[in-house]
N, C-alpha and C positions, 0 to 999 in steps of 0.2 A: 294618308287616310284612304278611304276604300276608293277606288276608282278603277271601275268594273268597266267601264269604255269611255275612252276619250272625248271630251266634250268638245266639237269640231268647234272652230272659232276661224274669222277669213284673215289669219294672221300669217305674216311672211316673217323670215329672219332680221328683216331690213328695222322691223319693229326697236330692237335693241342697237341695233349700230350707232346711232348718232352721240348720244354718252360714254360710249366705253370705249376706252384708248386700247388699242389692237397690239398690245404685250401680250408673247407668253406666259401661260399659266404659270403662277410658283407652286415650284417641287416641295413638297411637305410630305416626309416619310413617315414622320411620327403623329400628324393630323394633317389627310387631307381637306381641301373645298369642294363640295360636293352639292349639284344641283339637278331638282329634276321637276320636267316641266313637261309633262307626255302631249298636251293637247295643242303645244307651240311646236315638238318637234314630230309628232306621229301625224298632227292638225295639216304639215306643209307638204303641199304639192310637187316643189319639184327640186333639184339637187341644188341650183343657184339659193334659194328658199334656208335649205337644210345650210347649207355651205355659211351663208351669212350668219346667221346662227350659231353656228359653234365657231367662226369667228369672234361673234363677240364675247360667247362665254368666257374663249379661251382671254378677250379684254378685260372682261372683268376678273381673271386670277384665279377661275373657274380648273381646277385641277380633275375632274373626273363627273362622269353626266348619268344618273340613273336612267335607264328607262325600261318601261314596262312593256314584257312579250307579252301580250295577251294573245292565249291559245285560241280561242272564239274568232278574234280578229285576222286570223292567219290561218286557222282551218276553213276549208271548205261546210258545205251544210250546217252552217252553223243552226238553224231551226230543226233542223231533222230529228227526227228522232229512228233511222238508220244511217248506218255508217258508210257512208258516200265510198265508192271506186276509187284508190286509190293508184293510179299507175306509175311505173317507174320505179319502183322499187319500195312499194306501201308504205305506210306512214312514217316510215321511219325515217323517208330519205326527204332532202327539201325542195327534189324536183318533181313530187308530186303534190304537191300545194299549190294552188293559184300563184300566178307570178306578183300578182296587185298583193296579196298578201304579205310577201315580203317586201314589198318594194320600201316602205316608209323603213326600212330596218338597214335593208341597203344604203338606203342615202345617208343613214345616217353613219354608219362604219365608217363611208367612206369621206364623209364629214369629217368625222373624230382624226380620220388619221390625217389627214393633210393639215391640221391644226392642230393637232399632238393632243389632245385631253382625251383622257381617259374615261373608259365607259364600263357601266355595272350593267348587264344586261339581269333580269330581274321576270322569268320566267312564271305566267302566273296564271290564274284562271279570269273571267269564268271559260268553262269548257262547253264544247260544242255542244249541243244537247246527248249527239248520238255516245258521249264518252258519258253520262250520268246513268243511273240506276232505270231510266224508263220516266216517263212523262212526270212530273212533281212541281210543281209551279210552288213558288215560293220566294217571297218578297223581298229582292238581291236587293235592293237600296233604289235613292232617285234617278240612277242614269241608266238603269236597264226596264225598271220597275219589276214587275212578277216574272223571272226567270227560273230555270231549272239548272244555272250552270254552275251554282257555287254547292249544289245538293252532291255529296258522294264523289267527286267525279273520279273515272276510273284510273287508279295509278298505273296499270300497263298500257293502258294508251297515254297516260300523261308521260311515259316514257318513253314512247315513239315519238313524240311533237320534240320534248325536249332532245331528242338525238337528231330530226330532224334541225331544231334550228343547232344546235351545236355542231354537226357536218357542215352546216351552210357557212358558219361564220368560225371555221376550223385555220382557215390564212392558206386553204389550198384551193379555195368552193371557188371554178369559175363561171362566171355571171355569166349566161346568155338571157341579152335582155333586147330588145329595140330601142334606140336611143331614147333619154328623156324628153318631156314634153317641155316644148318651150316656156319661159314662162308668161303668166295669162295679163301681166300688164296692172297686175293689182301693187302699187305701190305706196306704200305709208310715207307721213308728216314726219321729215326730219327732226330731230330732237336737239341739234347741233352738229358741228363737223368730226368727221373720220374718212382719214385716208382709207379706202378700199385697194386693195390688188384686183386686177382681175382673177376670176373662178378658171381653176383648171379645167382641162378640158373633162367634156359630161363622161360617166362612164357608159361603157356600151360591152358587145361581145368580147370575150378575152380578156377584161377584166378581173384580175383574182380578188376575193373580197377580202379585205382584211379578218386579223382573227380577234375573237373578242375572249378574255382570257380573267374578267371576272362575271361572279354568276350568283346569284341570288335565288331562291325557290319558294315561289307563291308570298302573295301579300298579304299581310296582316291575317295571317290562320287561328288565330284565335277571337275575330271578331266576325259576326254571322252577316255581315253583308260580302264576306271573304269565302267562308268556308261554314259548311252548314251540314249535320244540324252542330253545332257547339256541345247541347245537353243530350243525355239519353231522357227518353220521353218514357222514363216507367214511374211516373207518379212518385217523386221524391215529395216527402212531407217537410224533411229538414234538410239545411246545409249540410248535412256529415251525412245525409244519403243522396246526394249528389254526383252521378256521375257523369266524367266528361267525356266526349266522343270524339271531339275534333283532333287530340294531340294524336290518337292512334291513329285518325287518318290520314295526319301531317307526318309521322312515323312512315307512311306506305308513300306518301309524297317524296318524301324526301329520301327514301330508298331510292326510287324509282328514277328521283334525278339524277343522283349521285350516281347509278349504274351505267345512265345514257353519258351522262361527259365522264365519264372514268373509261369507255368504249371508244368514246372518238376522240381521245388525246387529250381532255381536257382535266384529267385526273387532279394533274397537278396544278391547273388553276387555283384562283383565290376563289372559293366556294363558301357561300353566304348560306345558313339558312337560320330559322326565326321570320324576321322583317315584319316582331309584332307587332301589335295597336298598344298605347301608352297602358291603357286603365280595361277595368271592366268589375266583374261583381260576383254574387252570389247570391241568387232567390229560387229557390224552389219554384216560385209564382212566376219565373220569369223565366222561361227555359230556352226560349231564344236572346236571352242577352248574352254579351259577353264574356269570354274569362280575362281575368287577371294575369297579366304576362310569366309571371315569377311563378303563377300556378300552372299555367299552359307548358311553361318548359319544364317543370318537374316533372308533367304526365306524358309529355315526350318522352323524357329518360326515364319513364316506369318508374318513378319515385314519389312519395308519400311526401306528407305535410314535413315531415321526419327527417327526409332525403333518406329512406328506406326503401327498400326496393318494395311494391305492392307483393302482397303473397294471397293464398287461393282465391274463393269470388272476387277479391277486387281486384286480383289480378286479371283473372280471366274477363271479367267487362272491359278491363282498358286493354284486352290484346296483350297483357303483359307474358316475361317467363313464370312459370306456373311449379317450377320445380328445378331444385340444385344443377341441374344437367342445363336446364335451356339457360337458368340465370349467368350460368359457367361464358357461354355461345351470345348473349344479348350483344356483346361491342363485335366480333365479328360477324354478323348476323345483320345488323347496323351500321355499315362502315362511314356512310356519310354523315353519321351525327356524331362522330367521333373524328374524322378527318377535316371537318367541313372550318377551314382557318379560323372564322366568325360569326357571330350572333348578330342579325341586324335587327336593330329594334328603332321605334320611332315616340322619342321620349317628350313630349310637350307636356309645356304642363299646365294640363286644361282639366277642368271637372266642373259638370253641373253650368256645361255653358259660359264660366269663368274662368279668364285665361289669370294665371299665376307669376310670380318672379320665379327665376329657373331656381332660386335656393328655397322655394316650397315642396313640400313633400307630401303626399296623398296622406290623408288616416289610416288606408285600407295598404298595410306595408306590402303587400304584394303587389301592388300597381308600382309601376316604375318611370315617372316622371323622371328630366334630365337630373333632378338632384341625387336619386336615388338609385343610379346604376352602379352602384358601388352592392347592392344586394342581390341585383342580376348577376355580374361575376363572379362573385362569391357562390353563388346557387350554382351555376353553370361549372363550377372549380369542384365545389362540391359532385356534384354530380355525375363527372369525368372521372372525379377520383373511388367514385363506390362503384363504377366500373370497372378498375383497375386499368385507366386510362389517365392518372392523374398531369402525364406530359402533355394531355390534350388541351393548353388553356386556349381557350379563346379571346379574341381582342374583340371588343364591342363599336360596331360602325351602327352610326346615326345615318342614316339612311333618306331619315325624313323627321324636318325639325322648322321650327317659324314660329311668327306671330299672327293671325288673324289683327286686321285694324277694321275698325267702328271710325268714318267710314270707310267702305261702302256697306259694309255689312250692321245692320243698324240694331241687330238681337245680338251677339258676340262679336269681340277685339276690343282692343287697345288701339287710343291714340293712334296717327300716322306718325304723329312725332317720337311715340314713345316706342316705337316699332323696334326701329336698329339699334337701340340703347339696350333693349333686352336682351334682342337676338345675339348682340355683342358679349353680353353679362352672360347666357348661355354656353359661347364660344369659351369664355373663359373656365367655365365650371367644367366644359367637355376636356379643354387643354390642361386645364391640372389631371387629368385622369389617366394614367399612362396608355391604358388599355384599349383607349379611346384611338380610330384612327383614323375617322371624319365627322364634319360634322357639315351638318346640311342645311341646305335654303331650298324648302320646298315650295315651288313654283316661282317664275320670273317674272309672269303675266299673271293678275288675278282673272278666276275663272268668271263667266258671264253667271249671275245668279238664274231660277229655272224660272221659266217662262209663266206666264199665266195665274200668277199668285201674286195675292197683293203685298205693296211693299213690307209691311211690318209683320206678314206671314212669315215665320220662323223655315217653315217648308219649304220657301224662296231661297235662303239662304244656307242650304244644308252642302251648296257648292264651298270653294275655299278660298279666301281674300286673303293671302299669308306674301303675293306676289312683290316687286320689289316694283313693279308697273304697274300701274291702273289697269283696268280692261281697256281703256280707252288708250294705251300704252304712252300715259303721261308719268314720267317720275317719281317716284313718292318720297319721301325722306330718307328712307332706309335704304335705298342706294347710295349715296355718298356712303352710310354708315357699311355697308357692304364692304366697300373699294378698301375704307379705312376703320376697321372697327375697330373701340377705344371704351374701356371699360376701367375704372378707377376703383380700388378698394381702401377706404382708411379706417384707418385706427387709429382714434386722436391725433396728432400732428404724423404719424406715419404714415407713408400710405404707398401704392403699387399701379404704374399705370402699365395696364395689358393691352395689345394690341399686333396689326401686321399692315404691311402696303403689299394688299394682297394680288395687285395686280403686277408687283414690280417681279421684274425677270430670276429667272437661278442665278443665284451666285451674283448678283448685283452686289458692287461692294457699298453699302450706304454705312449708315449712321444715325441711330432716333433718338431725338432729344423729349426731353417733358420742359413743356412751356410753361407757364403759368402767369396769369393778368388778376389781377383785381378788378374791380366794377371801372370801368369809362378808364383804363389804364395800359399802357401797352404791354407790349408779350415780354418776357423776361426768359431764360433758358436755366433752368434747375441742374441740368444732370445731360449730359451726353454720352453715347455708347455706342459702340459698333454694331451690328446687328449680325450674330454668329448663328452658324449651322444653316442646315437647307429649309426647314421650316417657318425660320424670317419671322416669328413671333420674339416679340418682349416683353418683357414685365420686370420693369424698370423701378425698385425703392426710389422714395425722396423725401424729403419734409415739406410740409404745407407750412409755406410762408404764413396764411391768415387767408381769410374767406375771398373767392377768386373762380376761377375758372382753370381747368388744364388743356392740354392737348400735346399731342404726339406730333412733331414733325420730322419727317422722313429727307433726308439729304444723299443724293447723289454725291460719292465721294469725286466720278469723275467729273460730273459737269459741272458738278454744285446747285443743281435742279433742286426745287426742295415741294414736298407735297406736307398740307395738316390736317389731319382728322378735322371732325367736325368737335366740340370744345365741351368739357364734363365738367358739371359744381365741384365743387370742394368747399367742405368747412371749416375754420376754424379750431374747430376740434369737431368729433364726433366719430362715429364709427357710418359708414357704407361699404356694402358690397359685400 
């Protein structure tokens, strides 16, 4: 969801250590784990902080970590509305930036690498004032309130930030820094025991930074606390005279990135772009609302309701080719929306303040909850291929995905209990999808709600409670179901238990069985199986003995260690899942 600056919070890495057992990440080539949680890692002060942290990511089985560049946040003047001196080699280079600016980006590289999980850097606005059209104040959402940075912002200079930080974090950029600040002594309530190592030594001068080699462009472009204006503002009376404005400015975005890392080497990175908002609409009366995902990347690709290419005025409003010769030149013209590996989108399925089971589906078929990316690919296959680019398919990364729980949040969520059963049921619907190749748990920590509003003000809570922690970083249910998610589908006495031990090592040789108990009865072993290939998921057939409970347990073939989900109903007969 939008998250236009980091909501500081006085949280250290030390926060998650105590529950998560300090195994590397599992390798999952066909769906990664994927977490992102800006305000715990952009939030931490100093590299022991950061360090602890993607330690315990890397415990929980945590295979790759988003997080968000914010341009605002790492450019100089950010209130100005001129364009600050830059020395050293202009904007373009990352040694004319504040050093504090990078720093939280730094620690974090160098976190990732020394604990192997991988990282999506996710380059994004808002923009300094001095890169927008000239003063425009206009209501970026609750954590900036009335800013100018999501209005227009200028694609040549969003190409010099993003060439800056892609030089920086290119695996050749050496740090001249002053060593780290000690840390300040702020320590959190253990949760339980974990072995610690001690932290490498801090970095300092001579330092190379490692390189960060996937890459994302701007968040959620189709929703106007992102990117604004969304509508053209000439007085549409109806739907079908509606035009939209944001996809052509995501069009000069996403040039604009693609040309900065195709420049400094990073061409052939894994390059993301989309990273849309699930849902959105269509009102003439409403011209700052959202668009609908499946309608935002058709007007990307210059494509009609049709997947036709727009031709005269509605071409020319959306910036489209306007005649046989440019429509000829559109994919080389565009090379990043045609090279770019994947489409990230952030598929929940949420409407009208009610969160859904992931196999619900919006009314409005161009909104693209988790159920329904199977109409995103298709549109995006589509649409490669009326460029005569039909080898471009793209694979769809979930980016950002959860459940909101009631509590803390007392207007919107589900249950604490029913949290990780979802989330689970989710994973499963992302893992049948081949084209799928993460799926995500966004935030670890839930955010503080805002200040100053009474509790049962909706306003209060437009922050997001989806984390696997309390604010007060107490456990929640949906940890356990994290470590071990366990998701059962039957049809009548058939049925399918899916799941992973997502903290167990590569290539661990185990073994998962499906348990199954009746009421007040012990556990029984249905079915046993080796657990093949590198992504460590199963989905195991078996018959339902009679009304009971199931559960996955996980066996070390060498020690004979054994780990179990947390335990799924079963009926009788009946169909779930």
């Amino acid at each position: 969801m939008p998250r236009h600056r980091f909501i500081r919070r006085a949280l250290t890495g030390a926060a998650l250590v105590a529950t998560l057992a300090c195994a590397p990440a599992q390798a999952s080539p066909t769906q990664e784990s994927l977490v992102q949680d800006d305000p715990l890692l952009l939030g931490a002060k100093t590299q022991d902080d950061v360090d602890l942290a993607f330690r315990s990511l890397a415990g929980l089985g945590v295979d790759r970590v988003r997080v968000s560049v914010f341009w605002d946040q790492v450019a100089p003047g950010r209130d100005s509305q001129e364009k600050p001196e830059f020395s050293g080699g202009g904007s373009g280079s990352p040694a004319s930036y504040p050093r504090a600016g990078w720093a939280p980006y730094d620690r974090i590289v160098l976190a990732a690498q020394r604990t192997g999980v991988g990282l999506l850097f996710s380059v994004t606005g808002p923009a300094p004032a001095w890169a927008t059209p000239g003063a425009h104040c206009v209501k970026a959402g609750p954590f900036r309130g009335c800013q100018e940075g999501v209005y227009k912002p200028s694609p040549e200079e969003f190409r010099l930030f993003v060439q800056a930080a892609a030089t920086r974090y290119s695996g050749t950029y050496e740090l001249d820094a002053p060593p780290p600040p000690k840390r300040d002594g702020f320590e959190l309530p253990e949760l339980g025991g974990m072995n610690l190592n001690e932290p490498p030594p801090p970095a300092g001068k001579g330092t190379v930074l490692p390189r960060v080699a996937h890459w994302s462009v701007w968040n959620e472009p189709n929703y106007p606390a992102s990117l604004l204006p969304i509508w053209r503002d000439d007085r549409p009376r109806t739907k079908s005279q509606m035009v939209g404005e944001a996809p052509a400015h995501y069009r000069k975005l996403v040039d604009a990135a693609y040309t900065a890392l195709d420049a400094t080497g990073h061409g052939a990175d894994t390059i993301l772009i989309g990273e849309t908002a699930p849902r959105g609409g269509k009102n003439p009366r409403q011209l700052d609302g959202p668009m609908t995902p499946a309608e935002f990347a058709r007007e990307v690709y210059c494509l009609d309701s049709k997947l036709a290419p727009f031709r005269g005025r509605a071409a020319a409003l959306r910036e489209c080719p306007r005649n046989a010769s440019e429509r000829r030149e559109f994919a080389s013209r565009h090379p990043g929306l045609f090279r770019a590996q994947g489409w990230a989108h952030h598929p929940y399925s949420l409407a009208g303040g009610r969160w859904h089971p992931p196999t619900w589906r919006h009314p409005l078929p161009d909104n693209v909850p988790i159920a329904n990316l199977g109409r995103l690919t298709s549109m995006l296959d589509r649409s490669a291929a009326r460029w005569g680019m039909a080898e471009a398919r793209k694979s769809i990364w979930i980016t950002e995905y959860g459940y909101q729980t009631t509590p803390p949040d007392p207007t919107a969520g589900v249950s604490p209990a029913r949290q990780g059963p979802l989330s689970a049921w989710g994973e499963y619907v992302a893992y049948r999808n081949p084209r799928v190749s993460t799926i995500a748990q966004f935030l670890l920590l839930d955010d503080r709600p805002l200040e100053g509003l009474a509790e049962s003000d909706p306003g209060r809570w437009v922050t997001w409670q989806s984390g696997l922690f309390t604010v007060d970083r107490q456990p929640k249910p949906s940890l356990a179901d994290y470590r071990t998610p366990l998701h059962v589908v039957q049809r009548g006495r058939s049925a399918r238990a899916f799941g992973t031990l997502r903290p167990a090592a590569p290539g661990l040789p185990m073994n998962a069985s499906v348990e199954f108990a009746p009421a007040n009865r012990p556990w029984r072993t249905l079915r046993t199986a080796p657990v093949s290939g590198p992504s460590g998921y199963v989905n195991l057939p078996f018959r339902v003995p009679g009304a009971g409970q199931v559960r996955l347990v996980w066996t070390d073939t060498a020690t004979g260690g054994r780990t179990a989900s947390d335990p799924a109903p079963v009926r009788r007969s009946g169909n779930a899942g």
